[in-house]
N, CA and C atoms as an extended XYZ file, in Angstrom:
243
Properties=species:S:1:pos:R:3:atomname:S:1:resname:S:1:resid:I:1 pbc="F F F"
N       169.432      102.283      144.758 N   UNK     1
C       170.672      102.430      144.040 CA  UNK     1
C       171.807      102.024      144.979 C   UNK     1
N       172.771      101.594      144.639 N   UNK     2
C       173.660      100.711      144.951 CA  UNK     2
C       175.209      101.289      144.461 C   UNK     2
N       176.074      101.301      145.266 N   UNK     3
C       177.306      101.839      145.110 CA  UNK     3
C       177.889      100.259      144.530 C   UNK     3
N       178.905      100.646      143.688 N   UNK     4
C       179.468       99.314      142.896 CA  UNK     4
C       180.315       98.290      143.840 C   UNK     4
N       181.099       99.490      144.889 N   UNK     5
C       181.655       98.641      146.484 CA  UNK     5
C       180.842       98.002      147.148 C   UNK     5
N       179.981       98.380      147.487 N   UNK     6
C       178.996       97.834      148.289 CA  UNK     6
C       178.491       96.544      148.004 C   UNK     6
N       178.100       96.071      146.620 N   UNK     7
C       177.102       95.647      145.573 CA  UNK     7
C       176.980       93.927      146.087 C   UNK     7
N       177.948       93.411      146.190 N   UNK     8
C       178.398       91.913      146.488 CA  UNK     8
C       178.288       91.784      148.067 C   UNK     8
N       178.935       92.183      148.875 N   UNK     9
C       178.202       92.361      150.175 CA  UNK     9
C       176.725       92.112      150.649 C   UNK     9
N       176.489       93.426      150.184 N   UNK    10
C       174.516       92.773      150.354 CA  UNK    10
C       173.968       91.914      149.626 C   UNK    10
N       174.203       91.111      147.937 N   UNK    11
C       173.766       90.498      147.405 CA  UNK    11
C       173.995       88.797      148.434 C   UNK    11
N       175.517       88.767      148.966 N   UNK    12
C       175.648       87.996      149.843 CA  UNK    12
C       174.748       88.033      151.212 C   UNK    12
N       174.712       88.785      151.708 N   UNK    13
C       173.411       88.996      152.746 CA  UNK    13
C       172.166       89.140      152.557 C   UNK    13
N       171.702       89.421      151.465 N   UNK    14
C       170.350       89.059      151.015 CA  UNK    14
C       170.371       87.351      150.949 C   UNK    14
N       171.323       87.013      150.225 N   UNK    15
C       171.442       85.347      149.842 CA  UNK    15
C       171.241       84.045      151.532 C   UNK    15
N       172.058       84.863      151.959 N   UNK    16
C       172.719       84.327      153.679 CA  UNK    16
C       170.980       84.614      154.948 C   UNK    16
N       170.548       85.896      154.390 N   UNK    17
C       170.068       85.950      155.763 CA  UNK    17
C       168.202       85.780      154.924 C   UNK    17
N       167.991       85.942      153.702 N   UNK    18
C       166.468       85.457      153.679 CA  UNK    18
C       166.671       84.609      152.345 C   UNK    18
N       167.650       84.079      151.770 N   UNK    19
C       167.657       82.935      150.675 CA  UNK    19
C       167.144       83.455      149.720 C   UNK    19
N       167.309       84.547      149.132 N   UNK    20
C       166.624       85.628      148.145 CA  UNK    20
C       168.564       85.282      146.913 C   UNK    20
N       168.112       84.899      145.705 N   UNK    21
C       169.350       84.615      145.123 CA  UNK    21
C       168.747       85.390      143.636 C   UNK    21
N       170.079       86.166      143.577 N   UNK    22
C       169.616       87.256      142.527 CA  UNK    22
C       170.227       86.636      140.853 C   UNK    22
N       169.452       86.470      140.243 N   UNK    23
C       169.898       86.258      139.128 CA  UNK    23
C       170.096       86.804      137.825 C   UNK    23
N       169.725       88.319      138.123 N   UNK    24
C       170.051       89.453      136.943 CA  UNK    24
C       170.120       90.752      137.891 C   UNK    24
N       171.063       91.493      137.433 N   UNK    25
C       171.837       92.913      137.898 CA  UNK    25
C       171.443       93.333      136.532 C   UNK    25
N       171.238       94.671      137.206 N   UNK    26
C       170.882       95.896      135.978 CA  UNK    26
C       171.521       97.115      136.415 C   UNK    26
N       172.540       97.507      135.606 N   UNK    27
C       173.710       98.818      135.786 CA  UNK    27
C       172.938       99.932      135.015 C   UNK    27
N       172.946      100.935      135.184 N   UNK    28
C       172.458      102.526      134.667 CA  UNK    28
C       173.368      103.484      134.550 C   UNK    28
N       173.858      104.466      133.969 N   UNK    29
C       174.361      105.524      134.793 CA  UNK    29
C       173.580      107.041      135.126 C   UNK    29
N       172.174      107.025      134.431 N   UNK    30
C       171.672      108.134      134.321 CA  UNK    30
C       170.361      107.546      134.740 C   UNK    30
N       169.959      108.255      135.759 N   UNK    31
C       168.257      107.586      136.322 CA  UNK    31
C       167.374      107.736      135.190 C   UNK    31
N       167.445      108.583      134.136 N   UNK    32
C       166.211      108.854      132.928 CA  UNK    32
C       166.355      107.692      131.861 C   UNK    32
N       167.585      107.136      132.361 N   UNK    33
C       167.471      105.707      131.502 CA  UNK    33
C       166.701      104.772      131.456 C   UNK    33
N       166.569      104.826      132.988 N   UNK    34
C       165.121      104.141      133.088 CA  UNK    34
C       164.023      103.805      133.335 C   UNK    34
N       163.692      103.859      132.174 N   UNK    35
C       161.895      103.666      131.205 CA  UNK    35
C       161.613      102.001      131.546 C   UNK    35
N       160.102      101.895      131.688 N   UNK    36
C       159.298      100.766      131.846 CA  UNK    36
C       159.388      100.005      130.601 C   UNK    36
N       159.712      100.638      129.378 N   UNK    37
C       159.844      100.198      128.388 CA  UNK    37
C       161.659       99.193      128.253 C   UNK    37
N       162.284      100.079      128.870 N   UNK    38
C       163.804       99.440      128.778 CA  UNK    38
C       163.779       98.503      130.219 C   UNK    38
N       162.737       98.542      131.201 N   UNK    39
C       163.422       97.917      132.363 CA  UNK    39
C       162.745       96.280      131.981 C   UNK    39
N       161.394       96.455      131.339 N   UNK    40
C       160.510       95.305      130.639 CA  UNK    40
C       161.183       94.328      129.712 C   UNK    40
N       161.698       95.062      128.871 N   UNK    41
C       162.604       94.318      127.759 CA  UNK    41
C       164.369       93.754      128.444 C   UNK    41
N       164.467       94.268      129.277 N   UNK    42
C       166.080       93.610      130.263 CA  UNK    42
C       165.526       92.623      131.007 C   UNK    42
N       164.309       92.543      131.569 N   UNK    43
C       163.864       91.655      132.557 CA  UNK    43
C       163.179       90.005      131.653 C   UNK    43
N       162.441       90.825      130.692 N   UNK    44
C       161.524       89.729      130.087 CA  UNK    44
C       161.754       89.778      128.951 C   UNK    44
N       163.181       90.129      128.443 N   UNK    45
C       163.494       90.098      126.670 CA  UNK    45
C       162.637       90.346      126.230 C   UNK    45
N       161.440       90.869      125.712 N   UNK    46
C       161.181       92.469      125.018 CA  UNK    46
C       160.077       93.088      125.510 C   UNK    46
N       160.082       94.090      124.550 N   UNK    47
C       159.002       95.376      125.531 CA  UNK    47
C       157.577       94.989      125.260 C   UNK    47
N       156.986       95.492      125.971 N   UNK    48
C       155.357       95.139      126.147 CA  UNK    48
C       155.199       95.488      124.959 C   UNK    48
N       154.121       94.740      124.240 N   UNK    49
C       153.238       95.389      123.114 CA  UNK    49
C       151.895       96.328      123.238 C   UNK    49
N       151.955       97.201      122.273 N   UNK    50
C       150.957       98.137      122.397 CA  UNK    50
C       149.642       97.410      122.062 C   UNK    50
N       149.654       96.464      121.366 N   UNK    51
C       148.243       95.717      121.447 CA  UNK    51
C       147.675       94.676      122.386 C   UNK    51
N       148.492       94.746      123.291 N   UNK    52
C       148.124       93.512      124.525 CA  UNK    52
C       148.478       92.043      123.859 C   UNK    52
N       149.054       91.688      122.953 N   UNK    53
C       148.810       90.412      122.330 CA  UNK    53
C       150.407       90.368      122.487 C   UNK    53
N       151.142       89.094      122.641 N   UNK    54
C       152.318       88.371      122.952 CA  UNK    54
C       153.175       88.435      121.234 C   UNK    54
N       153.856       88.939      121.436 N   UNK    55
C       154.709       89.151      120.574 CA  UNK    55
C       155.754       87.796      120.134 C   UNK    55
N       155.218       86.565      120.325 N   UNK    56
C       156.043       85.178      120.461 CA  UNK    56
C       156.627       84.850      119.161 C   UNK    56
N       156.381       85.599      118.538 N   UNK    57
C       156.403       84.603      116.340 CA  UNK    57
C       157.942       84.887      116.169 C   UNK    57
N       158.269       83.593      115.403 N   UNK    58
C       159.930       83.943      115.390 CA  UNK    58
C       159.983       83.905      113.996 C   UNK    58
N       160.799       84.367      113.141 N   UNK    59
C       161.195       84.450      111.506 CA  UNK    59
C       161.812       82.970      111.499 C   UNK    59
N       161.724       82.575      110.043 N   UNK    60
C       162.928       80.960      109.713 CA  UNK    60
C       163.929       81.942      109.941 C   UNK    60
N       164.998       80.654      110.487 N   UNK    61
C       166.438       81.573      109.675 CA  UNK    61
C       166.362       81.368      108.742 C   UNK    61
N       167.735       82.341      108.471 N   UNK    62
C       168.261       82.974      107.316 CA  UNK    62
C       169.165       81.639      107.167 C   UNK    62
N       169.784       81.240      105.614 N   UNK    63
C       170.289       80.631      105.259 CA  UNK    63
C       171.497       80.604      105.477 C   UNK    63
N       172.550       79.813      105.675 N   UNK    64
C       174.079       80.354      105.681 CA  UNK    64
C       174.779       80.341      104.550 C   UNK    64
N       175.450       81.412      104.019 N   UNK    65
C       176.201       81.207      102.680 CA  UNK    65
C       175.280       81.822      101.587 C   UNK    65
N       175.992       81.474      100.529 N   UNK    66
C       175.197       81.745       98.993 CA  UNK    66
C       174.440       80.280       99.011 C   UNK    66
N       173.960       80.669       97.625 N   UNK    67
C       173.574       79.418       97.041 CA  UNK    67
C       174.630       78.909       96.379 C   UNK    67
N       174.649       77.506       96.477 N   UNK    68
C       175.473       76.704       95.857 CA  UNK    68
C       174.655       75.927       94.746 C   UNK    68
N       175.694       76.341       93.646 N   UNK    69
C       174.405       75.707       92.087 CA  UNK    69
C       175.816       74.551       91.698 C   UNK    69
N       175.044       73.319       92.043 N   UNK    70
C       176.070       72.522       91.703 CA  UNK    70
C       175.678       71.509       90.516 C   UNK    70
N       176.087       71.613       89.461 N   UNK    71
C       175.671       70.619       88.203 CA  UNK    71
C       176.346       69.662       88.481 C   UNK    71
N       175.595       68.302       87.348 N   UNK    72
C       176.240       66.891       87.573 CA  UNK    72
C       177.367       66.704       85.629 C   UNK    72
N       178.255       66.408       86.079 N   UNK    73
C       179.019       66.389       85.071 CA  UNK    73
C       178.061       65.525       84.199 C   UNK    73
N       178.469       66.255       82.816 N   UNK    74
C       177.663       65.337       81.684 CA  UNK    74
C       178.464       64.730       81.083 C   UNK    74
N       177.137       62.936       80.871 N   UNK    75
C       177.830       62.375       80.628 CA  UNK    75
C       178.438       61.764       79.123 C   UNK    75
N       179.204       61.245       78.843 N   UNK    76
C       179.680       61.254       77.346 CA  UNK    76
C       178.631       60.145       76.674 C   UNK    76
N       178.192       60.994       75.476 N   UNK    77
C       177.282       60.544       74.670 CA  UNK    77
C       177.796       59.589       73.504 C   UNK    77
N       177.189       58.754       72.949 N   UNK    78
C       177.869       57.851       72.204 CA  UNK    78
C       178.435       58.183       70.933 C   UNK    78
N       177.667       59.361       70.307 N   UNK    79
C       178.304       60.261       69.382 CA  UNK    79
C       179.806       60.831       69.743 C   UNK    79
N       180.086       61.251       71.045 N   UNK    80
C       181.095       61.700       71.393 CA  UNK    80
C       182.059       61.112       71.325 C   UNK    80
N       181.715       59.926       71.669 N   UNK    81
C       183.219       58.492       71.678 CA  UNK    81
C       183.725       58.293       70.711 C   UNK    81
Protein backbone atom coordinates (compact mmCIF):
# COMPACT_ATOMS: atom_id res chain seq x y z
CA UNK A 1 0.00 0.00 0.00
CA UNK A 2 1.10 3.20 -1.11
CA UNK A 3 0.53 6.72 0.27
CA UNK A 4 -0.99 8.96 -2.66
CA UNK A 5 2.39 11.46 -1.99
CA UNK A 6 4.61 9.03 -2.37
CA UNK A 7 2.92 7.18 -5.44
CA UNK A 8 4.82 8.91 -8.58
CA UNK A 9 8.18 8.93 -7.00
CA UNK A 10 8.59 5.25 -6.82
CA UNK A 11 6.59 4.52 -9.97
CA UNK A 12 9.48 6.82 -11.42
CA UNK A 13 12.14 4.70 -9.71
CA UNK A 14 10.79 1.54 -10.43
CA UNK A 15 10.73 2.91 -14.23
CA UNK A 16 14.55 4.56 -13.87
CA UNK A 17 16.28 1.91 -11.87
CA UNK A 18 14.82 -1.76 -13.26
CA UNK A 19 12.65 -0.54 -16.52
CA UNK A 20 9.52 -2.02 -14.86
CA UNK A 21 6.71 0.57 -16.58
CA UNK A 22 3.41 0.38 -14.90
CA UNK A 23 0.48 0.52 -16.90
CA UNK A 24 -2.60 0.19 -14.57
CA UNK A 25 -2.95 1.68 -10.87
CA UNK A 26 -5.60 0.29 -8.73
CA UNK A 27 -6.98 2.79 -5.83
CA UNK A 28 -9.07 1.09 -2.77
CA UNK A 29 -10.07 2.68 0.24
CA UNK A 30 -11.06 -0.28 2.36
CA UNK A 31 -8.66 -3.47 2.23
CA UNK A 32 -12.06 -5.87 2.19
CA UNK A 33 -12.55 -4.41 -1.15
CA UNK A 34 -10.33 -6.46 -2.29
CA UNK A 35 -11.64 -9.75 -3.58
CA UNK A 36 -9.87 -11.99 -6.31
CA UNK A 37 -13.01 -11.64 -7.91
CA UNK A 38 -12.80 -7.60 -8.21
CA UNK A 39 -8.90 -7.57 -8.53
CA UNK A 40 -9.42 -10.32 -11.76
CA UNK A 41 -12.05 -8.35 -13.46
CA UNK A 42 -9.81 -4.65 -13.07
CA UNK A 43 -6.81 -6.48 -14.35
CA UNK A 44 -8.31 -8.79 -17.13
CA UNK A 45 -11.85 -7.11 -17.73
CA UNK A 46 -13.92 -9.77 -16.19
CA UNK A 47 -14.12 -12.19 -13.44
CA UNK A 48 -13.10 -15.74 -13.73
CA UNK A 49 -15.83 -18.08 -14.62
CA UNK A 50 -17.14 -20.68 -12.42
CA UNK A 51 -17.01 -23.19 -15.21
CA UNK A 52 -13.40 -22.86 -16.32
CA UNK A 53 -14.58 -22.03 -19.90
CA UNK A 54 -13.71 -18.29 -21.37
CA UNK A 55 -16.44 -16.17 -21.22
CA UNK A 56 -15.44 -14.45 -24.91
CA UNK A 57 -19.19 -14.33 -26.74
CA UNK A 58 -20.23 -10.83 -27.41
CA UNK A 59 -24.19 -9.91 -28.08
CA UNK A 60 -24.97 -7.96 -31.82
CA UNK A 61 -25.55 -4.54 -31.00
CA UNK A 62 -28.39 -3.05 -30.29
CA UNK A 63 -29.81 -0.94 -33.01
CA UNK A 64 -29.70 2.88 -32.86
CA UNK A 65 -33.02 4.68 -32.86
CA UNK A 66 -36.57 3.37 -33.60
CA UNK A 67 -37.53 1.85 -36.54
CA UNK A 68 -37.99 3.93 -39.34
CA UNK A 69 -41.13 2.70 -41.57
CA UNK A 70 -40.67 4.65 -44.58
CA UNK A 71 -43.34 4.19 -47.52
CA UNK A 72 -42.83 5.09 -51.21
CA UNK A 73 -45.32 7.72 -52.27
CA UNK A 74 -48.05 6.24 -54.45
CA UNK A 75 -48.15 6.63 -57.57
CA UNK A 76 -51.08 8.34 -59.55
CA UNK A 77 -53.15 5.85 -61.25
CA UNK A 78 -54.70 6.52 -64.54
CA UNK A 79 -58.16 6.51 -63.13
CA UNK A 80 -56.99 9.28 -60.92
CA UNK A 81 -55.93 11.73 -63.71
Amino acid sequence: MLHASSKSSMLEGLQQAFGVVVEKSIEINEPADLTEAWLSAEVYGQAPSASGASATLTAKAAPRGGRRLIRKPKEPSAAEE
